[in-house]
N, C-alpha and C positions, 0 to 999 in steps of 0.2 A: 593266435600269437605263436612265431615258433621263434625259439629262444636262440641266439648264436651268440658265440667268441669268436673275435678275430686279435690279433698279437702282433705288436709292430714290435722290432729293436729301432732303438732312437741313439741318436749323435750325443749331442751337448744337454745336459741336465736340464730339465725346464727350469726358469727365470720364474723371479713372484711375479710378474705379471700376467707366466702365460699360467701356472697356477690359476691364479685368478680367472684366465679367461677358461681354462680348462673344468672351471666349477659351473662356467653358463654352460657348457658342452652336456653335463651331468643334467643340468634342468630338460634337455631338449627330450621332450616327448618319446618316448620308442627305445633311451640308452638305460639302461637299467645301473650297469657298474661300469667305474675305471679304473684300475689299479695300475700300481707299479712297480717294478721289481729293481733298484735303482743299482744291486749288485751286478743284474742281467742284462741291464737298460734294455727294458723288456715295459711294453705298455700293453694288457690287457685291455679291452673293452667287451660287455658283452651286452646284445640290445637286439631288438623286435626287427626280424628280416622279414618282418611281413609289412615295414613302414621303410625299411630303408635297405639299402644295398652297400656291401664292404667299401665301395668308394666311397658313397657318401661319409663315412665314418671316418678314412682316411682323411678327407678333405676338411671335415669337423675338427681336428688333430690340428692339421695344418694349418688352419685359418684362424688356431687357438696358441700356435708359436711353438709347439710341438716340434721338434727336428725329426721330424720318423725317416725311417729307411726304409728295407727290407719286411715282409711279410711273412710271420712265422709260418709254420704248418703245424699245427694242433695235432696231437694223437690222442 
């Protein structure tokens, strides 16, 4: 298993639906956390890059109603 964060800045606040859809995001095998920084609109996630690749996680975001943008850069 090797462990990764990746960090989106997002647009427009999530809605309670995508909450909601954002909680089936959290079940999916391999994502361990998602957090949010709602001052930074700033979306953590950190999950198993030994199942999945940062777009796939992107794309889990998106497909959850998530407005992400830009890709942080972790130090």
């Amino acid at each position: 298993m090797t462990q990764m964060e990746v960090a989106y800045r997002y647009g427009t606040p999530p809605a309670e639906a995508a909450m909601r859809a954002l909680d089936s995001v959290r079940e999916v095998y391999g994502v361990r956390r998602i957090s949010f920084s709602a001052k930074e609109k700033i979306v953590r996630v950190e999950f198993d890059a030994s199942r999945f690749k940062e777009p796939v996680i992107a794309g889990l975001l998106r497909r959850a109603g998530l407005d992400i943008g830009e890709k942080m850069v972790l130090a």
